[in-house]
C-alpha positions in Angstrom: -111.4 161.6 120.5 -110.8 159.9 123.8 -108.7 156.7 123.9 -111.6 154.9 126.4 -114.0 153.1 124.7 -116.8 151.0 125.9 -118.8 148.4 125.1 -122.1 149.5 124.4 -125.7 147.9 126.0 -127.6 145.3 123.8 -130.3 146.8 122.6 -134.1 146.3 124.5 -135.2 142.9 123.5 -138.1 142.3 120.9 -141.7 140.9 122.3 -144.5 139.9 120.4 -142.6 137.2 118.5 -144.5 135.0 116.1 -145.0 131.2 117.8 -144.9 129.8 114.4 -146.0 125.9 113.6 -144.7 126.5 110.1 -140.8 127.1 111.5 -141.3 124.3 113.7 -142.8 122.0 110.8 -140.0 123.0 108.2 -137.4 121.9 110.7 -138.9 118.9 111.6 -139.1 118.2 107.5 -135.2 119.3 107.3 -134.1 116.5 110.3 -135.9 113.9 108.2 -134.6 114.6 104.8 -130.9 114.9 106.3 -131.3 111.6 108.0 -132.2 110.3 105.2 -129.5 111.6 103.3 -127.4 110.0 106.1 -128.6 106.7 106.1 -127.9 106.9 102.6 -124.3 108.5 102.2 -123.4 107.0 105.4 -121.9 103.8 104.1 -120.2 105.3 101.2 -117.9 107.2 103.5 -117.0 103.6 105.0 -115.7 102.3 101.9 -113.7 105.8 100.6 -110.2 103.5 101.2 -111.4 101.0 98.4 -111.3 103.8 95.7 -108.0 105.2 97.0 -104.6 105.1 94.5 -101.5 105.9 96.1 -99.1 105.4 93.0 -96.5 108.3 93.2 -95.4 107.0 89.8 -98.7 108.0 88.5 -99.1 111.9 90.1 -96.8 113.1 87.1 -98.2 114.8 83.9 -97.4 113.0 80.6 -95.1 115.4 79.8 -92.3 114.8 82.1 -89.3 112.7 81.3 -89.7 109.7 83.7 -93.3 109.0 82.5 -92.0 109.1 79.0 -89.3 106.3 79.9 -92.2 105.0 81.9 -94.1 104.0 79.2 -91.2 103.2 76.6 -89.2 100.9 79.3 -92.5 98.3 78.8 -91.1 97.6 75.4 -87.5 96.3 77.1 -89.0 94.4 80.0 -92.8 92.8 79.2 -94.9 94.5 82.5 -91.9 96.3 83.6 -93.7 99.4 84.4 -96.6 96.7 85.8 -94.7 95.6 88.6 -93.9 96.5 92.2 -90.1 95.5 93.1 -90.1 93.9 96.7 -86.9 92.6 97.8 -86.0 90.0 100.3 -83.0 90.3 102.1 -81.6 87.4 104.1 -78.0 87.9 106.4 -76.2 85.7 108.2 -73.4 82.8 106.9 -73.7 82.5 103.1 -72.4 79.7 101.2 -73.6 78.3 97.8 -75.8 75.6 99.7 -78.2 78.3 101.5 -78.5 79.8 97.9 -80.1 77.3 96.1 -81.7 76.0 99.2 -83.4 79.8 98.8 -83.5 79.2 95.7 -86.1 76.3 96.5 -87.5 78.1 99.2 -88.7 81.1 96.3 -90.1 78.6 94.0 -92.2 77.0 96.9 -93.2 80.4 98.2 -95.3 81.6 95.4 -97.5 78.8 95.7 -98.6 79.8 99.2 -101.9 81.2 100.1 -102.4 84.4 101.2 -102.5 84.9 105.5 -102.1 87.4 107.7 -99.2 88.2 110.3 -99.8 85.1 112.3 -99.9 82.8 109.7 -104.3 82.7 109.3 -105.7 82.1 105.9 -107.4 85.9 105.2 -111.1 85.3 105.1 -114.3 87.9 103.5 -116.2 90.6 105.6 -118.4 87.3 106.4 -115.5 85.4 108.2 -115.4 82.8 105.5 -112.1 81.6 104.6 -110.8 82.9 100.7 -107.8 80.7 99.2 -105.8 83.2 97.5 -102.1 82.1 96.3 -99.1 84.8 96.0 -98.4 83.8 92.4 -101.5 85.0 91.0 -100.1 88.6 92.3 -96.5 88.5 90.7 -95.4 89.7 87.4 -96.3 86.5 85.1 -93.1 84.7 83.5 -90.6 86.5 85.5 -88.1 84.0 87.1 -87.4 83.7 90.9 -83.9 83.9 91.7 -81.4 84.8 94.8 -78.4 85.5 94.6 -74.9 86.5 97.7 -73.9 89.5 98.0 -70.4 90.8 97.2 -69.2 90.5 100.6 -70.6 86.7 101.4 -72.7 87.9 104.1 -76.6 88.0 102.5 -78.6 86.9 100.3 -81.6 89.0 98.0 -84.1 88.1 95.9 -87.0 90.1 94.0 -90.3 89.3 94.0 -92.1 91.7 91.3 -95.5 92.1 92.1 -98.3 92.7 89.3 -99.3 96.6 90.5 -102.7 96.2 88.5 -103.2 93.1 91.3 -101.8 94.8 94.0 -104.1 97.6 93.9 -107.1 95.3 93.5 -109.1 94.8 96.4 -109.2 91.4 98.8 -112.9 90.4 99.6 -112.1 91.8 103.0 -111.7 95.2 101.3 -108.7 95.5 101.9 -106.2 96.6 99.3 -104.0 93.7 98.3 -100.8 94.7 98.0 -100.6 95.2 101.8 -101.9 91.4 102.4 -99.6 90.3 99.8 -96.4 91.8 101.9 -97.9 90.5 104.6 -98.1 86.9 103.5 -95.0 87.5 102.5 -93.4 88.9 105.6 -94.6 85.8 107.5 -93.3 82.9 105.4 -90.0 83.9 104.5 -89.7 85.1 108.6 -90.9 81.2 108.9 -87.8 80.2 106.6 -84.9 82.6 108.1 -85.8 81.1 111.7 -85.6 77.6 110.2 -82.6 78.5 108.3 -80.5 80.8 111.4 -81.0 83.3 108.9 -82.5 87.1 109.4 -85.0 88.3 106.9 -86.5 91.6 106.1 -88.6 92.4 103.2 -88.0 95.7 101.4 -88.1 97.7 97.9 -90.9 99.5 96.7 -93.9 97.0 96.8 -92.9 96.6 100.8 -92.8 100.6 101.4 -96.1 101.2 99.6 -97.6 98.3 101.5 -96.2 100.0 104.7 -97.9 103.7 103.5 -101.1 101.6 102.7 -101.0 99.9 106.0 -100.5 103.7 107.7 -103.4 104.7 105.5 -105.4 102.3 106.9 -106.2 104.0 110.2 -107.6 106.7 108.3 -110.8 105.4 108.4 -110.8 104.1 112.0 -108.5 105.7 114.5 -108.2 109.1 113.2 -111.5 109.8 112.7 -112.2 108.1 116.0 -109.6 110.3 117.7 -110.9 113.6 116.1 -114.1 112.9 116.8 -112.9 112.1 120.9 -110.8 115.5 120.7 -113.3 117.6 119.1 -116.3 116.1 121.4 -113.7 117.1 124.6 -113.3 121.0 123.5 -117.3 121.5 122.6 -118.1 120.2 126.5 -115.2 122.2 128.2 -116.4 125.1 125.8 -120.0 124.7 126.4 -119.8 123.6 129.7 -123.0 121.5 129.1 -123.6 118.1 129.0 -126.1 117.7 126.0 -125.1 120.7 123.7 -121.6 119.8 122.4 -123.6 116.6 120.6 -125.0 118.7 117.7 -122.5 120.5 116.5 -120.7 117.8 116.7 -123.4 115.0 115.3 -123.6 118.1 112.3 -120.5 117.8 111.7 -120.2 113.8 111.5 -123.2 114.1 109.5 -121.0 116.7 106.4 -118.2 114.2 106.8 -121.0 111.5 105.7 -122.0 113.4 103.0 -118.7 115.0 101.5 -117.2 111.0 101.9 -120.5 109.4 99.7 -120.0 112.1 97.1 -116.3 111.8 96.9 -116.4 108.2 96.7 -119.4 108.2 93.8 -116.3 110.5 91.9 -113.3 109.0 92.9 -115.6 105.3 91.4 -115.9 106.7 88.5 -112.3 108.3 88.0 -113.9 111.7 88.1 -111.8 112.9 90.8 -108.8 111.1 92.1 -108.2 110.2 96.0 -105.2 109.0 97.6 -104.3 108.4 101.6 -103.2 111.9 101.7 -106.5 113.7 100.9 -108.9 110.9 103.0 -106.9 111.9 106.0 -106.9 115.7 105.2 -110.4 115.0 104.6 -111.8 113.8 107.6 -109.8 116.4 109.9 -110.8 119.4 107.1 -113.9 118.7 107.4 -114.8 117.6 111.2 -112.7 121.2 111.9 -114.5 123.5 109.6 -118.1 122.2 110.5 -117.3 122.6 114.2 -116.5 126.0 113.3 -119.3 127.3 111.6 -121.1 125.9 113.9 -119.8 127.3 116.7 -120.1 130.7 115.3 -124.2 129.9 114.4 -124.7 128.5 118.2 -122.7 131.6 119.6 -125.0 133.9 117.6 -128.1 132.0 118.0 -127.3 132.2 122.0 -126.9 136.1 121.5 -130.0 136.2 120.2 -131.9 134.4 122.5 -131.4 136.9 125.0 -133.5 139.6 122.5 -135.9 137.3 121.4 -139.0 136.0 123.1 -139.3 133.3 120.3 -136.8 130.9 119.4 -137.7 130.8 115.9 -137.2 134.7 115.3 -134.1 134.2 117.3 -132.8 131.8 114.9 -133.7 133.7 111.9 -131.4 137.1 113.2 -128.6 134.8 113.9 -129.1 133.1 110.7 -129.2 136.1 108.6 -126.0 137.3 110.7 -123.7 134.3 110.7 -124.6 133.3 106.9 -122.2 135.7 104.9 -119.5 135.0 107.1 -119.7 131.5 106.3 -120.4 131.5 103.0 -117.4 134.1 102.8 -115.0 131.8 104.6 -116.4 128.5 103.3 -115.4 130.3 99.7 -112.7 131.4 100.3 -110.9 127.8 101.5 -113.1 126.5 98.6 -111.7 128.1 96.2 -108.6 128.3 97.5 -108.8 124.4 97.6 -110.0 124.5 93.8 -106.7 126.7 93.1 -104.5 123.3 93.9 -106.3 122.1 90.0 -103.7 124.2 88.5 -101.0 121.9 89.8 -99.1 119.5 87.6 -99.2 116.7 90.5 -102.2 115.0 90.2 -102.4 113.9 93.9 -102.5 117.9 94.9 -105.4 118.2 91.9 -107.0 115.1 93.5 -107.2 116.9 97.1 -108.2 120.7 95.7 -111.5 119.0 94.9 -111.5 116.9 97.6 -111.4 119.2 99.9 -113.5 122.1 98.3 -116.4 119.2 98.3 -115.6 118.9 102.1 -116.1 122.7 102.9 -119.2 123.1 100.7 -121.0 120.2 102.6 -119.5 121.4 105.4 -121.5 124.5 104.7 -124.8 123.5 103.8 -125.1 121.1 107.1 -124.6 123.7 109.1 -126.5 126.3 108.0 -129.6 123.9 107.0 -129.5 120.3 109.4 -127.7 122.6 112.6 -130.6 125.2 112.6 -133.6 122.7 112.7 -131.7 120.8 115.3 -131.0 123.6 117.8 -134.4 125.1 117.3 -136.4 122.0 117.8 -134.9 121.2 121.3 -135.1 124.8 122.4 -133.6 126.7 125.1 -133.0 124.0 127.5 -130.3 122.7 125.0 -127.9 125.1 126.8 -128.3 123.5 130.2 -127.0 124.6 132.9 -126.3 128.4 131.2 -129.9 128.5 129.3 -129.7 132.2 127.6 -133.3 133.5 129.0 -135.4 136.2 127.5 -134.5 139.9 128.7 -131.8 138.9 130.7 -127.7 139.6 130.4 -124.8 138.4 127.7 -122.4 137.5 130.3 -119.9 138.1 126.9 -120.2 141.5 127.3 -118.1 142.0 130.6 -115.9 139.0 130.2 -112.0 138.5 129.6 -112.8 139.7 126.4 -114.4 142.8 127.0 -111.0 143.4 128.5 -108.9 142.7 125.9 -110.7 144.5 123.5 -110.6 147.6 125.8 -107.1 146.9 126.3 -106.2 147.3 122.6 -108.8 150.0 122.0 -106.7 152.2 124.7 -102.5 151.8 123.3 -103.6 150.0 119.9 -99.8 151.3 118.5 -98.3 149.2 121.6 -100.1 146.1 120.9 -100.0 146.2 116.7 -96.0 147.2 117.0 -95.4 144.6 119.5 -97.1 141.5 117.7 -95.9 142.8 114.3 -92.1 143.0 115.8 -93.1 139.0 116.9 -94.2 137.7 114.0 -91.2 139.2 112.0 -88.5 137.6 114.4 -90.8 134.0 114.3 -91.0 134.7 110.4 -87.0 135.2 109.8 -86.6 131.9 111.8 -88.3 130.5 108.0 -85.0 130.7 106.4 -84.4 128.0 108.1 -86.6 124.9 106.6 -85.3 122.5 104.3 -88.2 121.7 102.7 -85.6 119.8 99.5 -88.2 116.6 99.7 -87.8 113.4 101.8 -86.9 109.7 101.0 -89.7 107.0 100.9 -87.8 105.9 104.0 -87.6 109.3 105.8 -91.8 109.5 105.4 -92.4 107.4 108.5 -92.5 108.5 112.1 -91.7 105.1 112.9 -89.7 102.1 111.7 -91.6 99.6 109.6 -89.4 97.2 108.1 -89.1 98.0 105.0 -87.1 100.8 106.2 -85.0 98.7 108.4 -84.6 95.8 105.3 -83.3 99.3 103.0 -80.9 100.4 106.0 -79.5 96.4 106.0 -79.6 96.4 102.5 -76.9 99.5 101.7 -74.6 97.0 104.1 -74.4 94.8 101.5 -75.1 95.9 98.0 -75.5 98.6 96.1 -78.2 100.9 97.3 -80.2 100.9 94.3 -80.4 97.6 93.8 -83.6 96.3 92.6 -84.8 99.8 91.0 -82.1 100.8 88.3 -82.0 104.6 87.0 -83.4 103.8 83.3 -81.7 105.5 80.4 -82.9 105.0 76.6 -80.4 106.0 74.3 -80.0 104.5 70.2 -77.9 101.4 69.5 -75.1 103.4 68.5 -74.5 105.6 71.4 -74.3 102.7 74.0 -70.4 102.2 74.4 -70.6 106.6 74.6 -73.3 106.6 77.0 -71.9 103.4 79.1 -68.8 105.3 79.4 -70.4 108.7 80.5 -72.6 107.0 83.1 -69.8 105.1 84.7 -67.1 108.5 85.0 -70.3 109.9 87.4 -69.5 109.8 90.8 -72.5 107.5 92.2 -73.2 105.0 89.5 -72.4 102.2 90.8 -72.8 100.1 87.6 -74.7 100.2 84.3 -76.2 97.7 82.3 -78.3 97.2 78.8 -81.6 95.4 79.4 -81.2 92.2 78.0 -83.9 90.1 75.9 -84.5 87.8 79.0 -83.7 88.0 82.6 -79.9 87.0 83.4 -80.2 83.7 85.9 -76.3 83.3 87.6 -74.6 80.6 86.7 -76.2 80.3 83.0 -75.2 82.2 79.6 -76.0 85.6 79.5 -78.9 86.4 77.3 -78.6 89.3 73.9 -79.2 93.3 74.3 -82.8 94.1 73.6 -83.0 96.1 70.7 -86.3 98.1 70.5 -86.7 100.4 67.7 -83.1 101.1 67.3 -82.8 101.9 70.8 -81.0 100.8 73.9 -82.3 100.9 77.8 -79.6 101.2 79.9 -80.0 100.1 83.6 -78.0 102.2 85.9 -77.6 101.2 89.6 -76.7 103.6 92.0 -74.8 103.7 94.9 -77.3 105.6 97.0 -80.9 103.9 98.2 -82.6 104.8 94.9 -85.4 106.9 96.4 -83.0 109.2 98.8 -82.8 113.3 98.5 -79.1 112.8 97.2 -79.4 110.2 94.9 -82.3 112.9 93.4 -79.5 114.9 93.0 -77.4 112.5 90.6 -80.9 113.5 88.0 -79.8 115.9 86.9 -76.8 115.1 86.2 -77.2 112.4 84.9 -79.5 114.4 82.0 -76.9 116.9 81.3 -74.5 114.4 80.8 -76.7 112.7 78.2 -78.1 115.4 76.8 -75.0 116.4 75.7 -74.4 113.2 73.9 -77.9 113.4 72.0 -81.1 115.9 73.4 -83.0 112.9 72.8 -82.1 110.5 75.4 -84.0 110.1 78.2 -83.8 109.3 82.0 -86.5 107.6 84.0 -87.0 105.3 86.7 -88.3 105.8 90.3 -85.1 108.1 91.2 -86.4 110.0 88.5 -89.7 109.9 89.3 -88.9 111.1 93.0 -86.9 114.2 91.3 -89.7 115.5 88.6 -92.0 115.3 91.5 -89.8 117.7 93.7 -89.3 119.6 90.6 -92.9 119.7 89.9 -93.9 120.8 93.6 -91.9 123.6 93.4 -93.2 124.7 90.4 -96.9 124.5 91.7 -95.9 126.8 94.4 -94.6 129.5 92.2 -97.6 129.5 90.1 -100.7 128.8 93.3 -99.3 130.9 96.4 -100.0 134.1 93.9 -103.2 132.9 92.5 -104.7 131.9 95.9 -103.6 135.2 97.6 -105.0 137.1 94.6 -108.3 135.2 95.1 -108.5 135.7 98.5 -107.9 140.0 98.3 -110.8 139.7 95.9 -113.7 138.2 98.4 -112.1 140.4 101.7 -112.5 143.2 99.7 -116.2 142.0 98.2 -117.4 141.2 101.4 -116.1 143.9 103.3 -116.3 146.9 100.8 -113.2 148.1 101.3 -109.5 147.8 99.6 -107.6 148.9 102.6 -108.9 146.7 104.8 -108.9 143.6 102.5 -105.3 144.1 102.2 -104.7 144.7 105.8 -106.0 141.5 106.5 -104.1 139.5 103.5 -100.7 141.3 104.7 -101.2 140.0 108.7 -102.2 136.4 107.8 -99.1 136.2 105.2 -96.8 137.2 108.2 -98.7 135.1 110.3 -97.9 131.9 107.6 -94.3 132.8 107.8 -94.2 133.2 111.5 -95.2 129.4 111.7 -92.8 128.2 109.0 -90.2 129.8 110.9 -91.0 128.1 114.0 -91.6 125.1 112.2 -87.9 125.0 111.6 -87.0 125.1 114.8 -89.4 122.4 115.9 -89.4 120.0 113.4 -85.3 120.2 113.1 -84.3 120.5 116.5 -88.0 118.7 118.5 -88.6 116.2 116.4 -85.5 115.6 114.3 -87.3 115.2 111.3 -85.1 114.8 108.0 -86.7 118.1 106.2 -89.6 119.0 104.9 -91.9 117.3 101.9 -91.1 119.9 98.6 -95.1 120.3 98.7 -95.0 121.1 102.3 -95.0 125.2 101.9 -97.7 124.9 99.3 -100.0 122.9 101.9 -99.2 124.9 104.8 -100.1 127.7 102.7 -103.0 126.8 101.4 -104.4 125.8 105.1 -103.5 128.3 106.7 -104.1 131.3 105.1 -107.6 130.3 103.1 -108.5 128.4 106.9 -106.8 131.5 108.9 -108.6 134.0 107.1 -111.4 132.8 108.2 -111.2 134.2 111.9 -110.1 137.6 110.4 -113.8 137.0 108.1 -115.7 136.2 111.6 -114.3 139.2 113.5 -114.4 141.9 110.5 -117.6 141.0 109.2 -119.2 141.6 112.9 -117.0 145.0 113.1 -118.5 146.3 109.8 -122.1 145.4 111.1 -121.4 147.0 114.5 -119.7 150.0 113.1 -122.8 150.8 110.9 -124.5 151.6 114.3 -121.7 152.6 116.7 -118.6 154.0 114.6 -115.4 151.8 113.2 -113.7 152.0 117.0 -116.5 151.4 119.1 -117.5 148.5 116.6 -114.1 147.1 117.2 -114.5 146.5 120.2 -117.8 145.4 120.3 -116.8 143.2 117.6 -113.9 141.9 119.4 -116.1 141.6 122.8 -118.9 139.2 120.9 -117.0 137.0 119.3 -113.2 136.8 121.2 -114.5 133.5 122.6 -116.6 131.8 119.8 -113.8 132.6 117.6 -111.0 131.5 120.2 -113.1 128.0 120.6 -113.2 127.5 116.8 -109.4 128.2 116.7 -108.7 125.6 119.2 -111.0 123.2 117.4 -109.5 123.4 114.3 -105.8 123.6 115.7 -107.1 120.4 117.5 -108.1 118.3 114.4 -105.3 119.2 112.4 -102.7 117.9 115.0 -104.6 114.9 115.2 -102.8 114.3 111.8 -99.8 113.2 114.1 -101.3 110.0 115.0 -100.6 108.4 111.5 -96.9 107.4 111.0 -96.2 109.7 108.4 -93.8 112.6 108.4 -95.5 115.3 106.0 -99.3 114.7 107.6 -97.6 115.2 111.1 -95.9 118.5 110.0 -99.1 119.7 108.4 -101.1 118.8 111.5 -98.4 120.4 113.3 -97.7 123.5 111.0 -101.7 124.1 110.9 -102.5 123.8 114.5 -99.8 126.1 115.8 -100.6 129.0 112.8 -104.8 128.6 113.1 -103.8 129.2 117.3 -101.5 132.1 116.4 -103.5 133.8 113.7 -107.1 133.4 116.7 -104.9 134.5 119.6 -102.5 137.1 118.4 -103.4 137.9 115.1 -106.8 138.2 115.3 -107.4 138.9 118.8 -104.9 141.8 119.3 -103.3 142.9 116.0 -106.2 143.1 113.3 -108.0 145.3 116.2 -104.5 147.5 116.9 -104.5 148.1 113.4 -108.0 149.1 112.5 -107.9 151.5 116.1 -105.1 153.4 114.8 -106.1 153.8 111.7 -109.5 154.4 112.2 -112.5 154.9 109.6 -110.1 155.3 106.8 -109.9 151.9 107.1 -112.8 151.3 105.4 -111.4 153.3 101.9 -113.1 153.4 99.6 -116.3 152.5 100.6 -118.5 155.4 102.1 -118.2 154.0 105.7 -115.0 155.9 105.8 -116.6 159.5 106.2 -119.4 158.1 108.7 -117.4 158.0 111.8 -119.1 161.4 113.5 -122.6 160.4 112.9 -122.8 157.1 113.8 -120.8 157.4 116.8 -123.1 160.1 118.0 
């Protein structure tokens, strides 16, 4: 058989179409009824950030140690596990006068009202002022103390606030606990000035309420700045000024409607959402729409040229485009679904999450895009309106080219990439994806992180958030002594009956049940990868004392989420690729080629995780990768970049039916190199958008997905999936019967 292949002629077009008032009367009854969903959903998506929890304390299964000492430490220390510990650090020259002026200072604090970072009192959405005072958000009957440090040089305090308050909502809507930092933040700032003092306010109330203020911008600037991006591409793609609005408005309008539901769920503790998953959502979504909407609109336009009605235009590129979308749609959905069987519930919050993203994504565009495009007609296209009987420009473009090119030396082009993506994928050694501090999650430098950096200068870095230990009366000296010989532990202590106030007796151990909680302070910031590592040790240490003792706290917690991550990606990488070999090989009919495509997106992953090493560590200087960071990666870009290899095969398969598996690759690859390209870019686009927020592990996903979804559409898709299939041929259609029907259907 010759190597030359060409792209065959469209076929004549078809006259006589049917007018229809029906068509035109069902899609102006489809507009209506999606508008009114819209008006409807609309403001639900708005208020998504009110039903948000973001308590990593709360993502771990019952089983694991640390929630077990989780909910046994609230019998040693009344709303111990109710309480967010945010310290305030002063510096500068300490003598016992600036303490217990601080001292008066704390208790006049907590009667302050609530304000924002220039001192305001906050007021409601209506602008009317609302007098809210701090003490109503601390722990109840906890004293207020400060206290120097070793060296003379600071002075800290903790302020425990009430968790069930600070993840309330202010009648702004807001969620308290940032307000409460805030308010915070400004008086004691007030107080160091006064006092030639510096202040910084950190611990773990102030980080969360720096990841809740980060969160915050979900709901304006990112989905501001996706919509901006993704408005940009659809012009420069389209060329047109009117056209790039509906896909767009389509899209915006399965955002409204995937936000609404998830918020009725996430009310009603059906589902949960954090931060994480709301940002994921917004870019999932607005990305996916665009796509399948790109792919209906590039059809659609195909059709136009063979159709003398709109309507019967519509209906072919309906009927073509629909099980290719509802193949892709299902296979991120369920891919998405997969993340349920993971022991972290903020990873089975977003499987849902985002499966109820794609699915709405789905129906918009195949049911509210159609009735749009078909009730403003041709002239939509302005200035390149797609005219009855006339040319596809698409079929003697750059991609006509390229499919030739590959149709001609396919072993040169599939050897070439495949040698690429193995080099790019060895680089994947290379990530340290061990977990990240609280501290090491921000792109920038709030200053809780600052206040924790100050804080190591001058006491122990776990101050504030002890390592908790439960062991029986009678192993306390044992276990004392065994916690001190570890390099680390800085000191340990029993919990007492009441909270020890310097300068006044020292209260009795608290005996609970026979048992002992031992506070453990470590020398490393409590929430760092190393002090992680003391875990462990500390465990085997006491487990060889008695099996029975346990080790919590939020070092802990930190570790069995790591721990837990890693086991989620042993168990849903297989399941997921498992799933996915299953619908490729439903919807294409063939084994072969299902596994073909499986195999190039897997090296495609890797390829991107190895030059995410390189960027992230030596670009960016990131600290390492989040332990869930593969497993995301994963999940986005093989169930998102196996949707390209879904758009092109699917067309191959249809085309080969009439012209033989190489011609149809190359008509496949001619039709949709650029629709497919565009959606690439699109969805490479609103994934990097995920930089904006100041958080390491959503700017690594943006990043990780945008550069694999433009490497799987240009390389993968574009040149190696077609190299592949040319050399092989129609055996790669085994075992389905298209296989033996090369020689007749190429005649």
């Amino acid at each position: 058989m010759s190597s030359k292949v060409s792209v065959p002629s469209m076929k004549s077009p078809k006259k006589g179409a049917v007018k229809g008032r029906k068509p035109k009367w069902f899609a102006i009854l489809a507009v209506v009824v999606w508008m009114g969903i819209s008006s409807v959903v609309g403001p639900l998506f708005g208020q998504l950030s009110t039903v948000q929890k973001n308590d990593n304390s709360k993502f771990l299964p019952d089983s694991a140690e640390s929630t077990q000492v989780s909910t046994l430490s609230a019998k040693f220390q009344a709303g111990a596990t109710d309480q967010l510990p945010t310290l305030v650090l002063f510096e500068g020259a300490v003598d016992p006068a600036k303490v217990a002026v601080t001292n008066a200072f704390l208790q006049t604090l907590i009667t302050k009202e609530l304000v924002d970072s220039k001192g305001v009192v906050l007021s409601d959405n209506s602008g009317k002022a609302v007098h809210l005072v701090l003490r109503d958000y601390l722990t109840p009957n906890t004293p207020l103390f400060a206290f120097a440090s070793p060296d003379g040089k600071a002075i800290l305090a903790n302020l425990p606030i009430n968790s069930a308050q600070a993840t309330a909502l202010l009648p702004n809507k807001k969620p308290a606990l940032t307000g409460i930092v805030t308010s915070i933040r400004y008086y004691v700032d007030q107080y160091a000035k006064s006092s030639g003092l510096e202040s910084h306010v950190t611990g773990i109330g102030a980080i969360f309420a720096d990841l809740f203020g980060a969160f915050g911008s979900i709901d304006s600037s990112l989905l501001l700045t996706t919509g901006l991006v993704v408005a940009i591409i659809l012009i420069i793609v389209y060329r047109s000024p009117v056209l790039w609005i509906l896909p767009l408005f389509s899209a915006i309008t399965a955002l409204s409607l995937a936000g609404g539901v998830i918020y009725e769920l996430a009310k009603h503790n059906v589902i949960a959402l954090d931060g994480q998953s709301q940002g994921i959502l917004s870019v999932l979504v607005l990305g996916a729409a665009t796509d399948y909407a790109l792919l209906l609109i590039a059809r659609y336009r195909e059709e136009l040229h063979n159709h003398e009605s709109r309507f019967d235009a519509m209906k072919v590129a309906w009927r073509g485009v629909v099980e290719p979308i509802i193949a892709s749609g299902s296979t991120v959905t369920i891919g998405l679904l997969v993340l349920l069987l993971s022991e972290l519930t903020n990873n089975r919050g977003l499987g849902p999450v985002g499966a109820i993203g794609i699915v709405c994504s789905m129906i918009t565009v195949l049911t509210f895009l159609p009735a749009l495009l078909v009730l403003f007609g041709r002239w939509i296209f302005w200035p390149k309106i797609p005219h009855f009987d006339s040319l596809d420009e698409k079929l003697s473009g750059i991609w006509a080219k390229v499919a030739n090119a590959t149709a001609k030396k396919p072993r040169k082009y599939w050897m070439a990439t495949s040698l690429l993506l193995i080099v790019l994928a060895s680089l994947a050694t290379t990530l340290h994806a061990n977990g990240l501090s609280t501290t090491q999650s921000f792109t920038t430098r709030p200053d809780s992180l600052v206040g924790q950096e100050h804080l190591l200068k001058h006491f122990p870095g776990g101050s504030g958030q002890p390592t908790q230990v439960i062991v029986k009366e009678s192993q306390v000296a044992q276990a004392t002594a065994t916690l001190q010989a570890i390099s680390g532990v800085s000191d340990v202590t029993p919990a007492l009956v009441t909270e020890a106030i310097p300068g006044q007796p020292k209260p009795p151990v608290k005996i609970v049940d026979g048992k002992v909680m031992l506070n453990v302070t470590l020398a490393l910031t409590p929430d760092s990868v190393k002090a992680r590592t003391l875990v462990p040790i500390i465990r085997t240490a006491m487990h060889k004392i008695d099996p029975a003792i346990l080790t919590g706290g939020s070092t802990a917690v930190g570790y069995d989420i790591d721990k837990a991550s890693q086991h989620d990606r042993n168990l849903i990488i297989p399941v997921i690729l498992f799933v996915i070999v299953l619908i490729l090989g439903l919807l294409l009919r063939s084994i072969l080629a299902a596994f073909m495509l499986l195999v190039t997106v897997v090296l495609s992953f890797l390829a991107t995780l190895g030059v995410c090493a390189v960027v992230f560590h030596h670009i960016f200087h990131f600290a390492g990768e989040d332990t869930s960071f593969p497993l995301f990666a994963f999940v986005f870009l093989v169930a998102l970049g196996i949707d390209y290899n879904i758009f092109l095969m699917t067309r191959v398969r249809e085309e080969t039916l009439k012209l033989g598996t190489r011609a149809g690759v190359t008509k496949g690859v001619t039709v949709t190199g650029g629709v497919i390209t565009s959606a690439g870019i699109v969805l490479a686009a609103t994934f990097t958008v995920l930089g904006i927020l100041p958080l390491v592990f959503l700017a690594e996903i943006g990043f990780a997905v945008g550069f694999g979804v433009l490497l799987d559409t240009l390389i993968v898709r574009s040149i190696l999936v077609p190299a592949i299939v040319h050399q092989i041929g129609p055996k790669i259609w085994w075992p389905s019967k298209l296989q033996h029907e090369e020689v007749e259907n190429a005649d």
